[in-house]
C-alpha positions as CSV (number, residue, x, y, z in Angstrom):
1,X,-37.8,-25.1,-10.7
2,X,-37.4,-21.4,-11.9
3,X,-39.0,-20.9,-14.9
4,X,-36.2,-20.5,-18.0
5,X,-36.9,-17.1,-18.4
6,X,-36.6,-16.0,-14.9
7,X,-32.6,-17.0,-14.2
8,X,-31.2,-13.7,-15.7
9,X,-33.7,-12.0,-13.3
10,X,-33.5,-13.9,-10.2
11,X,-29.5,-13.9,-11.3
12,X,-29.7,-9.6,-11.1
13,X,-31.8,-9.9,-7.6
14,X,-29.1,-11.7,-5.9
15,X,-26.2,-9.1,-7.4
16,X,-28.6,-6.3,-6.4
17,X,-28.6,-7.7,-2.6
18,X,-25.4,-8.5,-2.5
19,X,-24.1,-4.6,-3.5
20,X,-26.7,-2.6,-1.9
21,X,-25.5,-4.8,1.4
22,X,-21.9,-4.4,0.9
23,X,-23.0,-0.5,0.6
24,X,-24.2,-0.7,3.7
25,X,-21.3,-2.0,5.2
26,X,-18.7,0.4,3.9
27,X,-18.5,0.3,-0.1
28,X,-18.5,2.9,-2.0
29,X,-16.4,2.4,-4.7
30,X,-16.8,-0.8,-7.1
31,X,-13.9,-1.6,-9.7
32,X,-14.8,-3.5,-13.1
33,X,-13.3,-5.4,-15.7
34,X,-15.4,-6.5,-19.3
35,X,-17.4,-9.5,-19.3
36,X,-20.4,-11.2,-19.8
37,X,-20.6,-14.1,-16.8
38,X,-20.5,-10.8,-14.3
39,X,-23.5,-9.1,-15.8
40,X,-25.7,-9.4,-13.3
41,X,-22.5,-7.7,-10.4
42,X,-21.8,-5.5,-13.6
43,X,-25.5,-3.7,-13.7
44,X,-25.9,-4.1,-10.1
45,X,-23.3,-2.2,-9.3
46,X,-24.2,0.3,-12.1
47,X,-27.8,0.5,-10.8
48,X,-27.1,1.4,-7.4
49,X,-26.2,5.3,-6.9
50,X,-24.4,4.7,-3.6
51,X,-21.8,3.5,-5.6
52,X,-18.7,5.1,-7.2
53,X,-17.4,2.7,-10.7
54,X,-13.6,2.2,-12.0
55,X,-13.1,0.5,-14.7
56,X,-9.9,-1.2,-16.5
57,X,-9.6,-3.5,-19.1
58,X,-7.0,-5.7,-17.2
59,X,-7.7,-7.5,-14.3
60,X,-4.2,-7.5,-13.0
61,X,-4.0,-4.0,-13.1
62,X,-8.1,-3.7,-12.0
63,X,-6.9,-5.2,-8.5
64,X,-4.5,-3.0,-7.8
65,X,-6.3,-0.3,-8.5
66,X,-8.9,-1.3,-6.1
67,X,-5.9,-1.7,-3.8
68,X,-4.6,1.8,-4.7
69,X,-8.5,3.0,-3.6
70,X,-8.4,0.6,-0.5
71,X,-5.3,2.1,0.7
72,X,-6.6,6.1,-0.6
73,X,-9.8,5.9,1.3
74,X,-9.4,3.0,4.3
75,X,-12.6,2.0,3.2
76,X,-13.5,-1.6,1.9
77,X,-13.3,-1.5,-2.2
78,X,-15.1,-4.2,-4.5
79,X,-14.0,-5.4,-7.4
80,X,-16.1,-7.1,-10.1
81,X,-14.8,-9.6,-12.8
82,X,-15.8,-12.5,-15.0
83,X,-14.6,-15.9,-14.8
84,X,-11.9,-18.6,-15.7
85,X,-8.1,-16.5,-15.9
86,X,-9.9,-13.2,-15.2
87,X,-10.2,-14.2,-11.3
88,X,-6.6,-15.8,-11.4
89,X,-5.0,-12.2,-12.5
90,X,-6.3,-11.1,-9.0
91,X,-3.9,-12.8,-7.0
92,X,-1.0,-10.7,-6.9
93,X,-2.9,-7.1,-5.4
94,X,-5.2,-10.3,-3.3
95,X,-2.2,-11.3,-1.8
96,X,-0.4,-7.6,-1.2
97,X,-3.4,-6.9,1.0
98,X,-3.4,-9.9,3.2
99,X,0.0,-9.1,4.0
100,X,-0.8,-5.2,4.5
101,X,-4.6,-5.0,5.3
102,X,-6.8,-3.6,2.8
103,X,-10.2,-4.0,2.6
104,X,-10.9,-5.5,-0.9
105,X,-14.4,-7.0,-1.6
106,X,-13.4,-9.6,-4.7
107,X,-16.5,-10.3,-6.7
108,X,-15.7,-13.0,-9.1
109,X,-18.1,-14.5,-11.4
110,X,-18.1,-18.3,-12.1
111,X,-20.0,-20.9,-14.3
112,X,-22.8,-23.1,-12.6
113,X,-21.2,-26.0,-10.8
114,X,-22.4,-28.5,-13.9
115,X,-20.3,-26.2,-16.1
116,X,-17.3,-27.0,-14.5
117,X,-14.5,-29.1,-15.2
118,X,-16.8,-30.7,-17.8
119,X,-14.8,-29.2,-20.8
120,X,-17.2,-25.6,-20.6
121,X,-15.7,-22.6,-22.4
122,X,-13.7,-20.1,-19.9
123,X,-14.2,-22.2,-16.9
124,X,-11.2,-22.9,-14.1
125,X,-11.8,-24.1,-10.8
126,X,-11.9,-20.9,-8.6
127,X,-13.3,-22.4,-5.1
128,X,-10.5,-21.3,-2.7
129,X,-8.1,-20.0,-5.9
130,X,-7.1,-17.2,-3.1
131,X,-6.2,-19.9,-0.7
132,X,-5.0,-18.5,2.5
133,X,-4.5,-15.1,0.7
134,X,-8.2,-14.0,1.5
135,X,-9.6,-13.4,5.5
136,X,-12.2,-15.2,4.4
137,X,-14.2,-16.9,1.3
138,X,-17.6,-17.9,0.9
139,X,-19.2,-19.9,-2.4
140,X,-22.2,-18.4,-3.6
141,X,-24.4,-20.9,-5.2
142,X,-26.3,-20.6,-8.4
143,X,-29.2,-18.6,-7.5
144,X,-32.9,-20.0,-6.7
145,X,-35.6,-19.0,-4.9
146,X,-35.2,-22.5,-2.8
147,X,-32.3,-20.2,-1.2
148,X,-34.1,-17.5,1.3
149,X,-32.2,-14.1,0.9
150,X,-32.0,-13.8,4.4
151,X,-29.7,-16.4,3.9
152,X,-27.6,-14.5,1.1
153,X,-27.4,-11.0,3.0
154,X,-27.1,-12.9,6.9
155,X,-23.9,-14.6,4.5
156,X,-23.0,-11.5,3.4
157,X,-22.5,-10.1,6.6
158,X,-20.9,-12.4,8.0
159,X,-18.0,-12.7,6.3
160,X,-17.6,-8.6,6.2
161,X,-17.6,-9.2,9.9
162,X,-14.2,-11.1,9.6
163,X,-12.9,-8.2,7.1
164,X,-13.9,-6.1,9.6
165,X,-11.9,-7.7,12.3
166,X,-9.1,-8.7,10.3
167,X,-8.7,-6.5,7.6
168,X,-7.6,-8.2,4.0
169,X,-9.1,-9.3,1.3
170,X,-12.6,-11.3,1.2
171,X,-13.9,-13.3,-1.6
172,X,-17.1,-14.3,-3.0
173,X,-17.4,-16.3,-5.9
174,X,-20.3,-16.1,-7.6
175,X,-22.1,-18.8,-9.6
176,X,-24.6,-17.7,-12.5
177,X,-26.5,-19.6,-14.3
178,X,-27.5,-18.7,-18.5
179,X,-29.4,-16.2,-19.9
180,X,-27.1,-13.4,-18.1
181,X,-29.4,-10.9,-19.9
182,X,-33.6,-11.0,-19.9
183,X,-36.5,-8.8,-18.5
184,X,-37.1,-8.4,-14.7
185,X,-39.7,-10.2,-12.7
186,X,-42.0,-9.8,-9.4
187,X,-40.2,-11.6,-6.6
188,X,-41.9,-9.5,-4.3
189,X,-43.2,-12.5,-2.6
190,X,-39.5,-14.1,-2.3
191,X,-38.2,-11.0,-0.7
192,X,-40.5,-10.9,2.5
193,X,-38.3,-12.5,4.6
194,X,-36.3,-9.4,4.2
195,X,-39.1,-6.9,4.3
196,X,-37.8,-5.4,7.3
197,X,-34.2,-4.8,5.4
198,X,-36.2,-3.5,2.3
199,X,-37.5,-0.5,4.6
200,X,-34.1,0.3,6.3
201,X,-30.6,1.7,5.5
202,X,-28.9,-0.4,7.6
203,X,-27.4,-3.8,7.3
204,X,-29.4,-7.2,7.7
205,X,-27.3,-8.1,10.6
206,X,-25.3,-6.2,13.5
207,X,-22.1,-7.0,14.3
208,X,-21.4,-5.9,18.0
209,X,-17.9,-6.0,19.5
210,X,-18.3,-6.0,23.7
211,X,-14.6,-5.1,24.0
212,X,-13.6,-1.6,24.6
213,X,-12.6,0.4,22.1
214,X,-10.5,2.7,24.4
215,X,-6.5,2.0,24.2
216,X,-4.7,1.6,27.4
217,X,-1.4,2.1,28.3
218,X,0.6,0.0,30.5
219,X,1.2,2.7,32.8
220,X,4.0,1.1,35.1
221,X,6.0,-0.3,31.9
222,X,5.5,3.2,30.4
223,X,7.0,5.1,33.4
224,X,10.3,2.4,33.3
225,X,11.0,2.8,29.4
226,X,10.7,6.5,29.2
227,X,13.8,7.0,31.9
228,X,16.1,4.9,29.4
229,X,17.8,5.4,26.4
230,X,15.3,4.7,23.3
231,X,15.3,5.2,19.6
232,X,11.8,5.5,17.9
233,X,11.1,3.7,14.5
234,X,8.3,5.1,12.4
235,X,7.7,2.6,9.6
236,X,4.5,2.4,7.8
237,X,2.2,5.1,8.7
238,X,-1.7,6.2,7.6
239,X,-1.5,9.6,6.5
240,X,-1.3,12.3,9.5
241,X,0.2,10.3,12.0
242,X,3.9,11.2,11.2
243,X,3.2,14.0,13.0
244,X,1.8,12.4,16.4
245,X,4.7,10.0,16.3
246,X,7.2,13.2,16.0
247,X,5.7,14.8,18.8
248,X,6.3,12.0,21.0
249,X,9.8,11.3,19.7
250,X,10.3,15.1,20.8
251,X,9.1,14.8,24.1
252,X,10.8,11.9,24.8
253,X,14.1,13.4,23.1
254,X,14.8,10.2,21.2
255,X,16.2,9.7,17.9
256,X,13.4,9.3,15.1
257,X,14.4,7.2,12.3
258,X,11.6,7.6,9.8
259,X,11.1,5.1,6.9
260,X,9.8,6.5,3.5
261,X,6.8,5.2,4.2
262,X,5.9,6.8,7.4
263,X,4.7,10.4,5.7
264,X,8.0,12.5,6.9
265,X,11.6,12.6,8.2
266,X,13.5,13.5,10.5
267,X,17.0,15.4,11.6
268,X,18.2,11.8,11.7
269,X,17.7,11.2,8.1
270,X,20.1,8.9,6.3
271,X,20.7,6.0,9.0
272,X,20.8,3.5,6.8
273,X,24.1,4.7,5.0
274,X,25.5,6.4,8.6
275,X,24.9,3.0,10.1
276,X,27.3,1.9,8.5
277,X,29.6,4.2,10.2
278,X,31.1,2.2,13.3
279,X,31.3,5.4,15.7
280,X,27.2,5.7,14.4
281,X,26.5,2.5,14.9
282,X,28.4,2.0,18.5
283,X,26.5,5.2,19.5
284,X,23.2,4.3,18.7
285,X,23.5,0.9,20.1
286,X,24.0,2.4,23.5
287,X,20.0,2.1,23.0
288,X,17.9,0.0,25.4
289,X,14.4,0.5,24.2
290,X,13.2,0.0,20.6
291,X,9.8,1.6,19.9
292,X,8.2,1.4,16.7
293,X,4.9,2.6,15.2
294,X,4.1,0.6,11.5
295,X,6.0,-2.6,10.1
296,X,7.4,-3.4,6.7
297,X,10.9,-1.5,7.4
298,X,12.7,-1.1,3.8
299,X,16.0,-0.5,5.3
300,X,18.5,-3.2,5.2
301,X,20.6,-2.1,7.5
302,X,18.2,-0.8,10.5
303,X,16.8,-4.0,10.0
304,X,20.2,-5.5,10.8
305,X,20.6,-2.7,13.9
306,X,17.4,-3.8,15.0
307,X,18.5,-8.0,15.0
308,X,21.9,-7.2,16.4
309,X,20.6,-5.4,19.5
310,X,20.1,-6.7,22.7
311,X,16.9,-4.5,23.5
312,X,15.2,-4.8,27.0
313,X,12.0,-3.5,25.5
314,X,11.1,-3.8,21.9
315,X,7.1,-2.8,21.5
316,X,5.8,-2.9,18.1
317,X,2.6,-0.7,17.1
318,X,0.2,-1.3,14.4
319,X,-3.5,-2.0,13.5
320,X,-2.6,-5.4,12.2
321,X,-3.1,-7.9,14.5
322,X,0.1,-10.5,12.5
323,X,3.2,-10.7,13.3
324,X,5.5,-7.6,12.2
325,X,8.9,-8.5,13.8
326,X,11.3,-10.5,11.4
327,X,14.0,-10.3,13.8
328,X,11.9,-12.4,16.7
329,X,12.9,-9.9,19.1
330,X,9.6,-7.5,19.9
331,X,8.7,-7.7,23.7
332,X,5.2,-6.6,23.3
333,X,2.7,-5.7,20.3
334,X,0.5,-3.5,20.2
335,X,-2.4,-4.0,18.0
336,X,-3.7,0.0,17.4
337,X,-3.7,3.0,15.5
338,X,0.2,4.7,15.5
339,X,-1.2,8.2,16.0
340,X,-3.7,7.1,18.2
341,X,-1.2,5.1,20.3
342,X,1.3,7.9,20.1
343,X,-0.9,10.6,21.2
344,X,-1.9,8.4,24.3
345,X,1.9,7.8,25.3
346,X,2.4,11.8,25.3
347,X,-0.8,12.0,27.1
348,X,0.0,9.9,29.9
349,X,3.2,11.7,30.3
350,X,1.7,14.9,30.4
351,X,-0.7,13.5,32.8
352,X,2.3,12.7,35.3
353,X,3.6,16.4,34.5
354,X,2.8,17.6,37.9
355,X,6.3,15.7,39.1
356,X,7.4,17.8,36.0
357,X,9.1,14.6,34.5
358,X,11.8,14.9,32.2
359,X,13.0,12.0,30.5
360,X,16.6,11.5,32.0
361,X,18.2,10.6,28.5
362,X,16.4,13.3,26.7
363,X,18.8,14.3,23.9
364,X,21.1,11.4,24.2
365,X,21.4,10.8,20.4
366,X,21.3,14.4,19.5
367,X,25.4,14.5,18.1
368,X,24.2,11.6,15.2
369,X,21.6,14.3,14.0
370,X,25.6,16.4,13.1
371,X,26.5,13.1,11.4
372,X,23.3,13.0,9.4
373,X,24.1,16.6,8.3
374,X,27.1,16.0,7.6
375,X,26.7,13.0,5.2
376,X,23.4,14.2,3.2
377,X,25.6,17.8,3.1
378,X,28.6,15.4,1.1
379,X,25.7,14.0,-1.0
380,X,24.5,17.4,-2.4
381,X,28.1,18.5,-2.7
382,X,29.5,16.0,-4.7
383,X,26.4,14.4,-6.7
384,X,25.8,17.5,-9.0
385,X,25.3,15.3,-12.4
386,X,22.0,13.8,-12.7
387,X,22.4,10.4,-11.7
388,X,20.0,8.5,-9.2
389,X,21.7,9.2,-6.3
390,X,21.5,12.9,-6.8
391,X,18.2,12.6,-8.3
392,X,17.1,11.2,-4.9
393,X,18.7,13.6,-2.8
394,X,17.0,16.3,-4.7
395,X,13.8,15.4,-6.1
396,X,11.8,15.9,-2.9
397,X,12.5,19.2,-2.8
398,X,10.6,20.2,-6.1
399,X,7.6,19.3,-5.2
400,X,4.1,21.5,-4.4
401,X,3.0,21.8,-0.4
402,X,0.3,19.6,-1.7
403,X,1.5,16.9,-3.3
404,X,1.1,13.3,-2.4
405,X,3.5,10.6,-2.6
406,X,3.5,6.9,-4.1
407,X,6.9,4.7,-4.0
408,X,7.7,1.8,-6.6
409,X,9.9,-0.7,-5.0
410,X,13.3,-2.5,-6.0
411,X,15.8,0.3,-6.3
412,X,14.2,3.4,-6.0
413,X,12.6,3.2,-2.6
414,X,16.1,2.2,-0.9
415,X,17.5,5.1,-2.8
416,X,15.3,7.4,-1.0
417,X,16.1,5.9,2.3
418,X,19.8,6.2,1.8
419,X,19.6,9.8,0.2
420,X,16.4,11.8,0.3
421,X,14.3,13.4,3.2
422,X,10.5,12.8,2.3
423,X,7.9,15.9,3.0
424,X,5.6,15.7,5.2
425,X,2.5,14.4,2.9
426,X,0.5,11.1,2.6
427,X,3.0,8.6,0.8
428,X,1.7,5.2,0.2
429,X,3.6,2.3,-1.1
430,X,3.2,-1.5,-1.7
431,X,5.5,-3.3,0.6
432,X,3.9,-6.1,1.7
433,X,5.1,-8.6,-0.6
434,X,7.4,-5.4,-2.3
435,X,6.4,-6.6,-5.8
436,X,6.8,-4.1,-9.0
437,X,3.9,-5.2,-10.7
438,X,0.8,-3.2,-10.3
439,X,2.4,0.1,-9.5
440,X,1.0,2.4,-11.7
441,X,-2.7,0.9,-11.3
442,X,-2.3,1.4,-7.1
443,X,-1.0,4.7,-7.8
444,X,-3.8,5.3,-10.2
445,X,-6.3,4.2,-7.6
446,X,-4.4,6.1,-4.6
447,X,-5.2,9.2,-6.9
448,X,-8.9,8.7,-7.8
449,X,-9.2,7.8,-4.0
450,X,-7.3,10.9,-2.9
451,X,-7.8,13.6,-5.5
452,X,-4.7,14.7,-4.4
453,X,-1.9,15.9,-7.1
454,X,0.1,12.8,-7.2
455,X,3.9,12.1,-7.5
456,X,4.8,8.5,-8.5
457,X,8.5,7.2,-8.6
458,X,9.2,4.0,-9.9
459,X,11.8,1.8,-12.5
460,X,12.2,0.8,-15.8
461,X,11.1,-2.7,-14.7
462,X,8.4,-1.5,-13.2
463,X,6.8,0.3,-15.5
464,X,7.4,-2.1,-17.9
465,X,5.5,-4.6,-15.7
466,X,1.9,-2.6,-15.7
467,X,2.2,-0.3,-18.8
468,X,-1.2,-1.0,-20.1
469,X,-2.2,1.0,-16.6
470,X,-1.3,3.8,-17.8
471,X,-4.4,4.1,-19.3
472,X,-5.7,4.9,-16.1
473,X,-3.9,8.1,-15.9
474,X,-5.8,10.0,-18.5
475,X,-9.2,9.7,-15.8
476,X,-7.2,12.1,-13.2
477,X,-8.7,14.9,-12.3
478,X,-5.2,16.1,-10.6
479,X,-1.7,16.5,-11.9
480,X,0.1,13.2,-11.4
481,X,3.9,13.2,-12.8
482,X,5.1,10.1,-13.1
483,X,8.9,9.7,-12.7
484,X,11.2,6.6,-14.2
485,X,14.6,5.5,-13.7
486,X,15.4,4.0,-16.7
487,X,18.7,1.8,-15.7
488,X,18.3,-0.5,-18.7
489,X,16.6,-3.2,-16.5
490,X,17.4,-4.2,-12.7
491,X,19.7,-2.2,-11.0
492,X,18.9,-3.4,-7.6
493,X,20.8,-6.8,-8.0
494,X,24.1,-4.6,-8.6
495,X,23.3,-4.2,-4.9
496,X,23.1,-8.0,-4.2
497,X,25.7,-10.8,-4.4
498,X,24.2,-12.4,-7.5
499,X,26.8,-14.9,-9.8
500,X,28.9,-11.9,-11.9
501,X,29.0,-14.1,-14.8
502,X,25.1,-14.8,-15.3
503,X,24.0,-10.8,-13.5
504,X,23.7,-9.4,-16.7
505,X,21.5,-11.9,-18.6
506,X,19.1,-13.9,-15.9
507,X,19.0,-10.8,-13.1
508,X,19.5,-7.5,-14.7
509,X,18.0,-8.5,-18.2
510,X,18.8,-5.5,-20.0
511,X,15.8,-4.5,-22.2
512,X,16.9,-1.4,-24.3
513,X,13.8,0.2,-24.6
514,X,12.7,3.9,-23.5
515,X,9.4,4.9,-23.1
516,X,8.4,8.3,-25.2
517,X,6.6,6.1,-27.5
518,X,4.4,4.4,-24.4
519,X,3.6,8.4,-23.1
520,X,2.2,8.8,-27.1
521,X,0.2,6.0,-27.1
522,X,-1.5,6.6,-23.9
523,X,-1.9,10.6,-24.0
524,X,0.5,11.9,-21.5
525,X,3.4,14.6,-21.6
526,X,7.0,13.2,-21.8
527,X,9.6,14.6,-20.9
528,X,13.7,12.9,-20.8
529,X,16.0,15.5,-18.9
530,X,19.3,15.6,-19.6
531,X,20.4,17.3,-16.1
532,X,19.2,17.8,-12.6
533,X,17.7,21.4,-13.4
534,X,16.3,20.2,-16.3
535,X,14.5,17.3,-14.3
536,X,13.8,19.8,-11.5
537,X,11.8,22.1,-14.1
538,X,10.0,19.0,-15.6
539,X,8.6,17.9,-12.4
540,X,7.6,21.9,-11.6
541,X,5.8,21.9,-14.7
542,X,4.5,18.7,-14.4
543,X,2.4,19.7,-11.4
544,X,1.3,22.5,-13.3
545,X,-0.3,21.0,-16.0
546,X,-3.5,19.3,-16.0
547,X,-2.4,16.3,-17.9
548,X,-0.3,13.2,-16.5
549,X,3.2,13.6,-17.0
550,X,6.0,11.0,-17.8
551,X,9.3,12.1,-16.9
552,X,12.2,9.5,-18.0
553,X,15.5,9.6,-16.4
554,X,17.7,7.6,-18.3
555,X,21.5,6.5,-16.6
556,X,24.0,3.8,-18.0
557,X,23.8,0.5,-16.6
558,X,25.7,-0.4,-13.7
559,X,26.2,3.1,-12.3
560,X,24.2,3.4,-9.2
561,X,25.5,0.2,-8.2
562,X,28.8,1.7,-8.2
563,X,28.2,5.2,-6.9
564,X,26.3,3.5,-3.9
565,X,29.2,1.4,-3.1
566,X,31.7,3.8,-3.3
567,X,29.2,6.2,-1.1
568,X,29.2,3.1,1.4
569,X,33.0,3.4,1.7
570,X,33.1,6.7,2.1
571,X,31.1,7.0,5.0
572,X,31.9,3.9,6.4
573,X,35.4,5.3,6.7
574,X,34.8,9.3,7.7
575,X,35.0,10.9,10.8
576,X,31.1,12.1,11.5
577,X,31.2,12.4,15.2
């Protein structure tokens, strides 16, 4: 058996491994939460100059952070905490990314197995706590030098192999014995089975995948859908492949209906409000091909157009390999890259340009593009008070060229699909399970990942949900304005048939608070405007300071449920073709 004073050593060998392989396999950034059962990950980590290290004081908001850098970077991100609830508060940014593919590396620190369930101080049972959340889990025993470390960084490997494959979240639960803390040791002879790893940079094992990497195109299908009627649907998109999906929709001369997430808009901005214009909706219906690049759609109603649609071809693009399609209806899904894939659609079409091939319905949807500009025209015209309908029909407009985008969810992020036309920049969002906790820690981590300036819009709810990550917003190195629409709790089921007499009290629960005394506490500007040029010179300066910026838009309860509904009727009853 080890000798007692040996554990804490042999305990920081097998963290050392385990990091220095995971850096050779894609890490480079390591987020980490206090504690003393993840010493040996905790000075690992720190001892190893490959890696980059966050911290935060929460573990909630410490995962989604990591997300935030998972998303920023499209690289795997670790993230280091102690055991018992510690591991728990990891779920909910664990479970966004199974559903929308992040690489996150969860390094959670656990009692030896005879410390658990035996009455032992901070000790849960945390084999499997991810459950079907995670690609893929592995239980690391207590370390001892009965274990080879071939064994640990073959393990290791492995189960990056399935990230690598499958994307998500992976999860290694680490058990360490006591002392935590004590002087190294020679284990020299222990670590020649890994001699050969010792003298490399590379990993212990190699994953090689046989299948080709090239895309291909169903040529013959191709050459029968581009001579019909289609609409193209760009929904969640990595950052520069808006473009590539444009290009195509321009060839083609289809409609592009762009969701906030996919990095840009389009001349057929709005569709989720002009769909619900019958002469809209009975023209674009005259569609017969439905191809979309990214899932996760926010809109309602293009989700409904989508369902109610008889499509002869539905393809579905995206890098994940899960189903994307809640209507049941996609044809044929494409597991790949959206720009890639786009840019290989318009290069087989070019390819057949010696026929000089023009699509035969090129343009056919080109009179709703009038009806788009007519209704977001109305919008300006008569939303002049600042209100959050005008607020987001206007507020992509001030900001800088090089801004980046991040979008809360609930309210605000339909807003901008019914009202605003997002820029051309790198927007990221959480919409796989479309929670509103952990917002400002993703955004925070979408910044540090990016080093982008940084424009976050969100609710009351919201930010009430993750203020303690606010914290994380003095470490920026770029401006970030932070924007809130403070409704006086949730707007969004105003929107939804909830029971009128309980809405107020178990839906919208109306919390009366504002939030210049939460800007004090954590350092950062505040600014509440009081009209839309007021809000429009906060967010300009905003981006030109080199602090974080809270900017609070306050509006009475109730009333963007009622402007939206009376938008609705509007448009559902003009004349826009």
């Amino acid at each position: 058996m080890m000798a007692q004073q040996h554990r804490a050593a042999l305990n920081q060998l097998w963290a050392g491994l385990m990091l220095e392989e995971l850096a050779r396999l894609g890490v480079e950034h390591v987020c980490i939460a206090p504690g003393s059962r993840s010493t040996p990950l905790t000075l690992a980590a720190d001892r190893n100059e490959k890696l980059t290290i966050h911290t935060h004081f929460d573990e909630r908001g410490l995962g989604f952070m990591a997300l935030g850098l998972a998303k920023s970077t499209q690289t795997p991100v670790a993230v280091v905490v102690t055991s018992g609830t510690a591991v728990a508060n990891l779920l909910p940014a664990v479970a966004e990314s199974g559903l929308t593919g992040e690489k996150l590396v969860m390094l959670t620190s656990d009692r030896p197995p005879e410390l658990i369930q035996c009455g032992a101080n901070q000790a849960i049972r945390q084999h499997g706590i991810f459950s079907s959340h995670v690609t893929e889990f592995l239980d690391v025993p207590s370390p001892s030098t009965d274990i080879s470390p071939a064994w640990l960084l073959g393990s290791v490997d492995t189960v990056m192999y399935q990230q690598q494959l499958r994307g998500g979240a992976v999860h290694f639960n680490c058990h360490y014995p006591e002392p935590l803390y004590g002087d190294a040791a020679d284990f020299t002879q222990y670590l020649q089975p890994v001699g050969r790893w010792q003298q490399s940079a590379l990993p212990y094992t190699a994953y090689q995948d046989v299948r080709s990497p090239v895309l291909m195109v169903d040529q013959s299908q191709w050459q029968s859908l581009r001579q019909q009627k289609g609409v193209i649907v760009a929904g969640r998109l990595e950052p520069g492949e808006f473009a590539h999906v444009a290009a195509l929709a321009k060839q083609l001369g289809w409609p592009l209906l762009a969701d906030p997430q996919a990095g840009g808009s389009s001349e057929w901005a709005g569709f989720d409000v002009w769909l619900q214009n019958p002469a809209c909706h009975e023209h674009l219906s005259q569609a017969d091909v439905l191809l979309q690049f990214g899932g996760r759609l926010v809109s309602k109603r293009l989700g409904q157009f989508i369902a109610g649609t008889a499509w002869q071809h539905y393809w579905l693009v995206d890098p994940l390999s899960t189903p994307l399609d809640p209507t049941q209806q996609c044809s044929m899904q494409i597991k790949a890259k959206s720009g890639d894939y786009a840019l290989q659609l318009m290069a087989q079409q070019q390819a057949d340009g010696a026929i000089a091939f023009t699509p035969p319905f090129s343009g056919w949807a080109d009179n709703l593009k009038a009806a788009s500009s007519q209704y977001l025209g109305h919008l300006l015209q008569t939303h002049t008070e600042l209100n959050e309908v005008s607020l987001a029909a206007n507020m992509m407009d001030w900001l800088p060229d090089n801004a980046e985008l991040f979008l809360g969810n609930s309210l605000i992020v339909r807003l901008l699909d019914m009202c605003g036309k997002v820029p051309g920049s790198a927007t990221f969002a959480n919409r796989g399970a479309s929670g509103i906790d952990g917002l400002i820690a993703t955004a925070a981590g979408v910044q540090q990942g990016r080093q982008a300036p940084l424009f976050c819009v969100l609710g009351d709810t919201s930010l009430l949900y993750d203020l303690n990550s606010l914290a994380l917003l003095r470490q920026a190195s770029q401006p970030v304005v932070i924007l809130v629409t403070n409704n006086d709790g949730g707007a969004i089921f105003d929107m939804l048939p909830v029971p009128e007499a309980q809405k107020e009290n178990l839906y919208r629960m109306p919390h009366g608070l504002e939030f210049s005394h939460a800007a004090a506490m954590f350092g950062l500007d505040y600014v509440r405007p009081a009209s839309l040029a007021e809000a429009e010179q906060a967010c300009r300066d905003g981006f030109a300071s080199r602090s974080a910026t809270l900017i609070e838009v306050q509006t009475p309860a109730g009333e963007s449920g009622q402007l939206l509904k009376a938008l609705f009727a509007e448009v559902r009853h003009a004349s826009l073709l």
